[in-house]
Every structure is written in structure tokens, then in C-alpha cells.
C-alpha positions as a Markdown table, in Angstrom:
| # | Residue | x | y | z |
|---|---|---|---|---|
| 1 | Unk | -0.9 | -21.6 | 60.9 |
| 2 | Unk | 2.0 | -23.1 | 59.0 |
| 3 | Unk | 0.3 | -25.5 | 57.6 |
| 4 | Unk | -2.7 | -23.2 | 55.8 |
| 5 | Unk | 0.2 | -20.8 | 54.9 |
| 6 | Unk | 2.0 | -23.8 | 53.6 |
| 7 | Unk | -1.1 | -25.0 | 51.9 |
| 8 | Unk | -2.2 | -20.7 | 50.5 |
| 9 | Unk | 1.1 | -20.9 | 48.7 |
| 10 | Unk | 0.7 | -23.9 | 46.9 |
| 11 | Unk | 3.1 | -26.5 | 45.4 |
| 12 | Unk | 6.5 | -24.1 | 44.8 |
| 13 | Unk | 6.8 | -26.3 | 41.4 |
| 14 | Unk | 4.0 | -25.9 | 40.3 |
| 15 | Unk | 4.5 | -22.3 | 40.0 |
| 16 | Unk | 7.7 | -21.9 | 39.0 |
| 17 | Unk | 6.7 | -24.3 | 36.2 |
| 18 | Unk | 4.0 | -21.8 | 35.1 |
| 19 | Unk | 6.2 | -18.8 | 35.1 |
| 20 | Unk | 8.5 | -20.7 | 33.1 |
| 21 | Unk | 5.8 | -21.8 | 30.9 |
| 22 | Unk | 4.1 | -18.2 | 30.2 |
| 23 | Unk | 7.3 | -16.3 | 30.3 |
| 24 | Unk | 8.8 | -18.7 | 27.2 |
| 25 | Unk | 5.7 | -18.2 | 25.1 |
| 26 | Unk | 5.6 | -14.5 | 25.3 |
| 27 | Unk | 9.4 | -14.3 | 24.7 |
| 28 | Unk | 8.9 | -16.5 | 21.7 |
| 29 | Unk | 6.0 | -14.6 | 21.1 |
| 30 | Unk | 8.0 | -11.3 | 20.9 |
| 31 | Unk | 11.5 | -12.4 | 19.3 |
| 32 | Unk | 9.0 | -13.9 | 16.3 |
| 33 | Unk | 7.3 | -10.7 | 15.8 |
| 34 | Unk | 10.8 | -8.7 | 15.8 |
| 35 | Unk | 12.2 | -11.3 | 13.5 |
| 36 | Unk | 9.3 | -10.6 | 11.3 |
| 37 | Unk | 10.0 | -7.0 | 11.7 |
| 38 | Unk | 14.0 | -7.5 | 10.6 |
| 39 | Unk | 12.1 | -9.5 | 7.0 |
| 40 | Unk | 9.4 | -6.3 | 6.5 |
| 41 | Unk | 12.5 | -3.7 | 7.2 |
| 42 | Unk | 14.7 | -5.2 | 4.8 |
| 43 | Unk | 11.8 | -5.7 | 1.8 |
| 44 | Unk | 10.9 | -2.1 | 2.7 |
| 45 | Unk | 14.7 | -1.1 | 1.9 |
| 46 | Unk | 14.6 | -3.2 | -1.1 |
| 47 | Unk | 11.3 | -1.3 | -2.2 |
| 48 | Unk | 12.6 | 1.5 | -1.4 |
| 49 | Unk | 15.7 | 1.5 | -3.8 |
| 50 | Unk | 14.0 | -0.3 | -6.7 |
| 51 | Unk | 11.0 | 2.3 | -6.7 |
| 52 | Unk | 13.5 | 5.3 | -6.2 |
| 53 | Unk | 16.0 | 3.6 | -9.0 |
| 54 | Unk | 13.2 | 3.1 | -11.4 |
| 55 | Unk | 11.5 | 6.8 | -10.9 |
| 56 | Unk | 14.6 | 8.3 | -12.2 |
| 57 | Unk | 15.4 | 6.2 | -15.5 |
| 58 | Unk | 14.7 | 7.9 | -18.7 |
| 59 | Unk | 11.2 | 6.9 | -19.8 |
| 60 | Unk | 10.8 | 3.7 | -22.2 |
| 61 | Unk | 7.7 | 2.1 | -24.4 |
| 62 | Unk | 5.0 | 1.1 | -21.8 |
| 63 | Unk | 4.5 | -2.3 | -22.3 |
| 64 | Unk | 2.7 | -3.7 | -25.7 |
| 65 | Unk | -0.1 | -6.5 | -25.8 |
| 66 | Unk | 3.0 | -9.2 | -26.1 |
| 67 | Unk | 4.2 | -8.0 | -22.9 |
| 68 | Unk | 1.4 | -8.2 | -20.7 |
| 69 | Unk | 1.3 | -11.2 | -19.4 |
| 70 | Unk | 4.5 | -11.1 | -18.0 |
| 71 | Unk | 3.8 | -7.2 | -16.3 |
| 72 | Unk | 3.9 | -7.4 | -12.7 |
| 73 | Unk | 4.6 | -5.3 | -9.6 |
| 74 | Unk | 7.2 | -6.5 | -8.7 |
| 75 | Unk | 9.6 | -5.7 | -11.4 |
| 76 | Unk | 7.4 | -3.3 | -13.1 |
| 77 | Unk | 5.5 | -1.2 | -10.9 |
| 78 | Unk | 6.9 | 2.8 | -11.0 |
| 79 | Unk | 9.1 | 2.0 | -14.2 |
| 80 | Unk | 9.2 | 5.6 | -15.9 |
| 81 | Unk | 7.1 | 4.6 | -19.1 |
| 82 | Unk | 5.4 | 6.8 | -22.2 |
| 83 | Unk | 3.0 | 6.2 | -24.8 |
| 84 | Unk | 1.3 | 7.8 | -27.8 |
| 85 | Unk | -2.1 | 7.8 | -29.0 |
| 86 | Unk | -5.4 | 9.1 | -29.0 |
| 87 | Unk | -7.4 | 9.8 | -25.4 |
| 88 | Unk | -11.1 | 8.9 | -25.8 |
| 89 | Unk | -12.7 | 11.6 | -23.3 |
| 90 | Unk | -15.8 | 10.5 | -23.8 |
| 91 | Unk | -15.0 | 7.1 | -21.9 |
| 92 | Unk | -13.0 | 8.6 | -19.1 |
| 93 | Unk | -13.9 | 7.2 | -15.3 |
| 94 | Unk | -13.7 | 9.2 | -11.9 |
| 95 | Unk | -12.5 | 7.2 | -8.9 |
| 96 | Unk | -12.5 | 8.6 | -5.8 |
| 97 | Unk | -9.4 | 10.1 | -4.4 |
| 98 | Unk | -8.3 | 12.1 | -1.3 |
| 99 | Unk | -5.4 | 14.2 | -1.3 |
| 100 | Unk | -3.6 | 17.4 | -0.2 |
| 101 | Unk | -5.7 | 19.4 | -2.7 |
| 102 | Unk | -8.9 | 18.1 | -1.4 |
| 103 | Unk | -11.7 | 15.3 | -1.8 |
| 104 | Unk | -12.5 | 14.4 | -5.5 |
| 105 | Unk | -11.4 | 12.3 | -8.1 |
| 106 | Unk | -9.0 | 10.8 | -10.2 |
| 107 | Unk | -9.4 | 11.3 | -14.0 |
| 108 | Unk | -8.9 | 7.7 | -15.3 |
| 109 | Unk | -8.9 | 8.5 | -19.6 |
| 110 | Unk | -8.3 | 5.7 | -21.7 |
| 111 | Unk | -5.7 | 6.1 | -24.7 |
| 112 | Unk | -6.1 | 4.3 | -27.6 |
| 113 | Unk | -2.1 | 4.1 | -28.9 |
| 114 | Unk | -0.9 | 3.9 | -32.3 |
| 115 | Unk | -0.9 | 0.4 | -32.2 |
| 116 | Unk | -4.9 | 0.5 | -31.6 |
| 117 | Unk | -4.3 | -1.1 | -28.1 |
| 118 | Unk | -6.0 | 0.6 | -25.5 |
| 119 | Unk | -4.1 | 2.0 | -21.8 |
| 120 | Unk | -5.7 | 3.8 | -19.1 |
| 121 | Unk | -3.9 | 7.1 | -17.9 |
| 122 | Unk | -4.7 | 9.1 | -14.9 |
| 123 | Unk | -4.2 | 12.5 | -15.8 |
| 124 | Unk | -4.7 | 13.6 | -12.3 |
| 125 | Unk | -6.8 | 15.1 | -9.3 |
| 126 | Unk | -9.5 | 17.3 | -9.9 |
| 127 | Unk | -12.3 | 18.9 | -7.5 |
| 128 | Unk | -16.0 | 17.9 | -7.4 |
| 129 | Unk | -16.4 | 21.2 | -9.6 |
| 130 | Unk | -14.0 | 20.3 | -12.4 |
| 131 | Unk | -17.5 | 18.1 | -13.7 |
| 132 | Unk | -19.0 | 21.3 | -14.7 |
| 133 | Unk | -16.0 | 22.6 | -16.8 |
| 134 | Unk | -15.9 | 19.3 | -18.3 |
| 135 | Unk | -19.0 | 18.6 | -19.4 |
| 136 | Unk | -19.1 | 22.5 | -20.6 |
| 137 | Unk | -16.1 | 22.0 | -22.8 |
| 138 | Unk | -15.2 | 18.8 | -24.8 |
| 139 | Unk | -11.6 | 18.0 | -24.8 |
| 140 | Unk | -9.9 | 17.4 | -28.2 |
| 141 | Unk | -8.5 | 14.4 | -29.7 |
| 142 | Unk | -5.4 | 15.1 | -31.3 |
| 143 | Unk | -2.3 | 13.0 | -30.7 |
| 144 | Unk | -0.8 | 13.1 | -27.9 |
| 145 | Unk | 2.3 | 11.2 | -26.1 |
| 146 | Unk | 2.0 | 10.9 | -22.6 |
| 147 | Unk | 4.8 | 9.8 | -20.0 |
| 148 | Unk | 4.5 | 8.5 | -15.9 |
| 149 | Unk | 4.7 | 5.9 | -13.9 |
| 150 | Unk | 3.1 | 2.6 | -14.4 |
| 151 | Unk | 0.8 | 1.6 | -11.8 |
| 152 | Unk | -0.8 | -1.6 | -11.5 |
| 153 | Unk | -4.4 | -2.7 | -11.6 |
| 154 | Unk | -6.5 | -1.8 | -8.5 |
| 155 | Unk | -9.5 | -4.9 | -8.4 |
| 156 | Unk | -10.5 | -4.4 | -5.4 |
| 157 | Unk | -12.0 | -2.0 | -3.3 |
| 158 | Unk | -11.2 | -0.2 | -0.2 |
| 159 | Unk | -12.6 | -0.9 | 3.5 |
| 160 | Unk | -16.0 | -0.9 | 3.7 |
| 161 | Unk | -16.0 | 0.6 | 0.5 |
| 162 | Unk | -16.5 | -1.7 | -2.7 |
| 163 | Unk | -16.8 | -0.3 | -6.1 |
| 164 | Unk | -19.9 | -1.0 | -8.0 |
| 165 | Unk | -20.0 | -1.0 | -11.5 |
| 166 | Unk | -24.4 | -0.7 | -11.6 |
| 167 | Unk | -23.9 | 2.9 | -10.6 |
| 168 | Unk | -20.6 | 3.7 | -11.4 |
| 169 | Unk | -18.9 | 4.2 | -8.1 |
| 170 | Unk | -15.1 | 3.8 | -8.0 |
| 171 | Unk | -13.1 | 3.7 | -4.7 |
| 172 | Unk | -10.1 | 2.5 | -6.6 |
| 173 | Unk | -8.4 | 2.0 | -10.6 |
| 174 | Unk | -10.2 | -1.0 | -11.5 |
| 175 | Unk | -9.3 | -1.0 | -14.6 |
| 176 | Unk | -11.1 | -4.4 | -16.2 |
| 177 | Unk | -14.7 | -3.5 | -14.2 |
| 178 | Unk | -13.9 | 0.5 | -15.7 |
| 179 | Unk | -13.1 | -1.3 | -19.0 |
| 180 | Unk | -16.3 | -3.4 | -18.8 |
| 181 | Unk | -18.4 | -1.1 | -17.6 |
| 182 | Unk | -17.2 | 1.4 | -20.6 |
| 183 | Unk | -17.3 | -1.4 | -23.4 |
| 184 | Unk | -13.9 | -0.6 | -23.9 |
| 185 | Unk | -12.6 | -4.5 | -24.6 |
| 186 | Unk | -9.3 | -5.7 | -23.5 |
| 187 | Unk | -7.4 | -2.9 | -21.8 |
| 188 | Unk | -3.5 | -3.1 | -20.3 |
| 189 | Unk | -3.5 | -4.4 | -17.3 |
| 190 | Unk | -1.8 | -1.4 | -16.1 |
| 191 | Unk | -1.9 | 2.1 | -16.3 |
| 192 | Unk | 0.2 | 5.3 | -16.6 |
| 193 | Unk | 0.3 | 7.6 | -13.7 |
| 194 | Unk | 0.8 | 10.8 | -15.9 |
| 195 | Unk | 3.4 | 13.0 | -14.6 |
| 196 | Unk | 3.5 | 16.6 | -14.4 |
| 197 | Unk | 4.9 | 18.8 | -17.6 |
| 198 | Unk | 7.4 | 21.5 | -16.8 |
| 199 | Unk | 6.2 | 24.4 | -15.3 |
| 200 | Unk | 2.7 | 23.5 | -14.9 |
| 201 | Unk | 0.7 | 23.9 | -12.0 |
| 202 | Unk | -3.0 | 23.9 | -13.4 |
| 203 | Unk | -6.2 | 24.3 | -11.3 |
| 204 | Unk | -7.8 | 21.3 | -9.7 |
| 205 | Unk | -11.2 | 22.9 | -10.3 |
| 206 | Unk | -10.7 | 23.8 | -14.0 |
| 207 | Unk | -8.4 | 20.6 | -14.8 |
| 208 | Unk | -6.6 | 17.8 | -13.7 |
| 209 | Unk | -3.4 | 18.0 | -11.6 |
| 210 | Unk | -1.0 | 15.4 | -12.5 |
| 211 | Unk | 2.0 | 14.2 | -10.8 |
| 212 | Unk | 0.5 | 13.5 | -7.2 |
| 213 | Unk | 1.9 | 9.6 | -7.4 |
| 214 | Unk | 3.5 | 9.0 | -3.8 |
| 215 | Unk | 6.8 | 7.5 | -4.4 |
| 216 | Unk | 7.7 | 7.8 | -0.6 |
| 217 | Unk | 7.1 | 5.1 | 1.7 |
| 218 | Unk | 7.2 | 4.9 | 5.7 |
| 219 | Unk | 10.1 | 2.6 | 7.4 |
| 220 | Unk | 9.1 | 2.7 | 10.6 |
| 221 | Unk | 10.3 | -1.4 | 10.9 |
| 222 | Unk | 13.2 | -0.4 | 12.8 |
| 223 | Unk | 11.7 | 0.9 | 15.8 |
| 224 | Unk | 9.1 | -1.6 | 15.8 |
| 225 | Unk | 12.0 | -4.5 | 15.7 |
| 226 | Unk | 13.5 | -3.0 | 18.6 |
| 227 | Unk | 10.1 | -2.3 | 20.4 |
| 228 | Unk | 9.9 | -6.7 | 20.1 |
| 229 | Unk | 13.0 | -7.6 | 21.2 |
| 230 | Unk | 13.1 | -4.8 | 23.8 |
| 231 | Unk | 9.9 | -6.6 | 25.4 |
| 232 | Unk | 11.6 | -10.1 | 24.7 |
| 233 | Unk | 14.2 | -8.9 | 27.1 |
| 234 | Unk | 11.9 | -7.4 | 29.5 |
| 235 | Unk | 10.0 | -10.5 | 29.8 |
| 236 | Unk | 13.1 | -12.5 | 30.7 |
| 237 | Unk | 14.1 | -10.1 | 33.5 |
| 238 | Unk | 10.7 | -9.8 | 34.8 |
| 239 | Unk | 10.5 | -13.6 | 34.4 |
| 240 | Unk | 13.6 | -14.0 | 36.3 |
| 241 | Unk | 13.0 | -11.4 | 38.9 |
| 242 | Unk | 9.3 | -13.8 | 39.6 |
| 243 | Unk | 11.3 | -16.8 | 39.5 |
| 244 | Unk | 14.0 | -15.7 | 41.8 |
| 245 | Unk | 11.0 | -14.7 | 45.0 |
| 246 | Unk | 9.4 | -17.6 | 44.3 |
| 247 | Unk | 12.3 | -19.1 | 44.8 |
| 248 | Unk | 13.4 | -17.0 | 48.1 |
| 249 | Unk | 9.3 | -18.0 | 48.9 |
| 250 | Unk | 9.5 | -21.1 | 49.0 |
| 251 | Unk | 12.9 | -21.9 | 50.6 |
| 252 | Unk | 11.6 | -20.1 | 53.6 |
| 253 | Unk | 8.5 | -21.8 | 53.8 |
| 254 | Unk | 10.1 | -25.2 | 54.4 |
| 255 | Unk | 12.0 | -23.8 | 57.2 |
């Protein structure tokens, strides 16, 4: 009886080795993934304040054709920016947009500056029936000067959804397929989120709605960081709890 008990249990080592064994990986496993939290929570701070610092700045010249090369998101994405020119209606682009007003689209209208370089702006969000009013009425092309926040280009689609140029179907602001597929030529490889003028609250259905840009971003990284290193813990108390019957086991079966 002793000896098929003896033999059930199996080698005492053997075991504790594999507790060890399993129980370092997943603590490993955990403190790496709350380490990598502690990186993503401080970029996310430093996100944070750049994007809130650069929101509030007086506007300055979007970027000219000498500048673009060096444009980037990382130290120019949400800078407060203007521009004058010339919007060409007739080439504008919907892409698809969800927000709190509703399904329908962003307004992407190139502007044609002083210069003669060409900028894409979102005006805003409109509703599926803003097309009618649209096409009813023309927009004029007087001068205009336009101010936002400069968002950079959007190449790619979204999940499962891929924008495709033959049919002119736009899940995101790609802005050298819109330029492309509009003839436009070389176009900034950035473009102006237009911002709301005072006092305005216009209709979605009758015209855009600007100044939807969400500047606010989720920092949940703390609670995930603890969540790892709260299960690194656990595991090492559970691991030492197994160890320490196994332990208690196996002293008692040699008696």
C-alpha cells in the first residue's frame, strides 16, 4: 500500500522542480507585462501634456512645401495651425465617420493657399442628407483663412475595412489615394482639422460641424500595471503555498 502511494505521488523533486519552473515563468510573464505598462503610462502622460500644450498655443502658418518633409506626429501632430486660400468644392472627399451626432461623413475640401500649394481641411461632420443640400447649392470660392489642428495622414484603412479608390470608398483621411484619385497633384502630407468659429453650432444635415477633433485620450495604464504585478504577487504566494504541501507531502511519505 505504501509502496503504490509512494509510487501515485511520484518523485517529490520532480515536482517541486515543476512548480518552480511554471510559477517563475508566469511571474516573469506578469512583472514584463506591468513593466511594459509603467513605459505605455508614462508615453501616455507625455502625450497627454504635449497634445494638451499644443491645443492651446495661439495658431501659427501650417507648414509650407519646404517644411514637409520634416512634418511628423510626433512633434507636430495637434499644433494649432491656419492657412489662407481658396477651397476647391468641387474636389472635396467624404470619408466615413461615426460620432455623437450620428453615422456619416467627414467633409475632406482641399484648399489651394496663396502660395498655390494645396492642404486638405476637414471642415467637419455632416449626415448622409447633407449630399442633397450640397449638390443643390454650390459653395463659393472666395478667400478664406481657415485655423485647426493638424492631423496627420491616414494611409490605411480600418479593420476589415480598406478604402478603395475604384469606387470611392473612404474609411479613413487618405490624403495621397484622395489626392490621386481627385487629380489634385502633390498635396501636404497633413491636414487641418478645422475648428469651430465662435458661436456656431450649424446643422449636421444642412452643413458641416466642425470642431469634433478628440483631444482626450484614455489612461487606464495605471490600473492595468497594478492588475500585472498584483498577479506577479499572487503567483508567488500561490507558488509558495504549492510548494510548502508538497513539501509537508513528501516529508510524510518517507516516514
Amino acid at each position: 500500500m505504501n509502496a503504490s502511494s509512494d509510487s501515485c505521488a511520484g518523485p517529490r523533486p520532480v515536482r517541486l522542480a515543476v512548480i518552480a519552473l511554471i510559477s517563475l515563468l508566469l511571474f516573469a510573464t506578469f512583472c514584463s507585462l506591468g513593466v511594459w505598462q509603467v513605459h505605455r503610462r508614462a508615453w501616455k502622460l507625455d502625450l497627454i501634456a504635449k497634445v494638451d500644450s499644443r491645443v492651446h498655443r495661439p495658431a501659427i502658418e501650417a507648414p509650407l512645401r519646404p517644411q514637409w518633409p520634416a512634418v511628423n506626429a510626433a512633434d507636430d501632430e495637434y499644433l494649432h495651425v491656419q492657412a489662407s486660400g481658396t477651397f476647391l468644392y468641387d474636389k472635396q472627399t467624404l470619408v466615413q465617420a461615426v460620432t455623437d451626432l450620428g453615422s456619416g461623413f467627414w467633409v475632406l475640401t482641399p484648399l489651394r493657399r496663396d502660395d498655390g500649394e494645396l492642404v486638405m481641411v476637414n471642415r467637419g461632420f455632416v449626415l448622409p442628407e447633407w449630399r442633397k443640400e450640397a449638390s443643390a447649392a454650390p459653395a463659393s470660392s472666395t478667400r478664406v483663412t481657415v485655423a485647426g489642428l493638424l492631423r496627420m495622414d491616414e494611409p490605411k484603412g480600418v479593420f476589415l475595412r480598406h478604402n478603395d479608390a475604384a469606387i470611392d470608398l473612404w474609411y479613413t483621411r487618405d490624403l495621397q489615394g484622395i489626392a490621386a484619385k481627385r487629380g489634385l497633384g502633390p498635396v501636404a502630407p497633413y491636414f487641418i482639422d478645422m475648428q469651430a468659429g465662435p458661436g456656431a453650432q450649424p446643422d449636421p444635415r444642412t452643413a458641416p460641424v466642425p470642431g469634433l477633433t478628440q483631444v482626450h485620450f484614455p489612461n487606464n495604464h495605471m490600473s492595468y500595471l497594478v492588475t500585472w504585478f498584483a498577479l506577479a504577487a499572487m503567483t508567488l504566494a500561490g507558488a509558495g503555498l504549492l510548494w510548502r504541501d508538497e513539501w509537508r507531502r513528501g516529508s510524510r511519505l518517507k516516514k
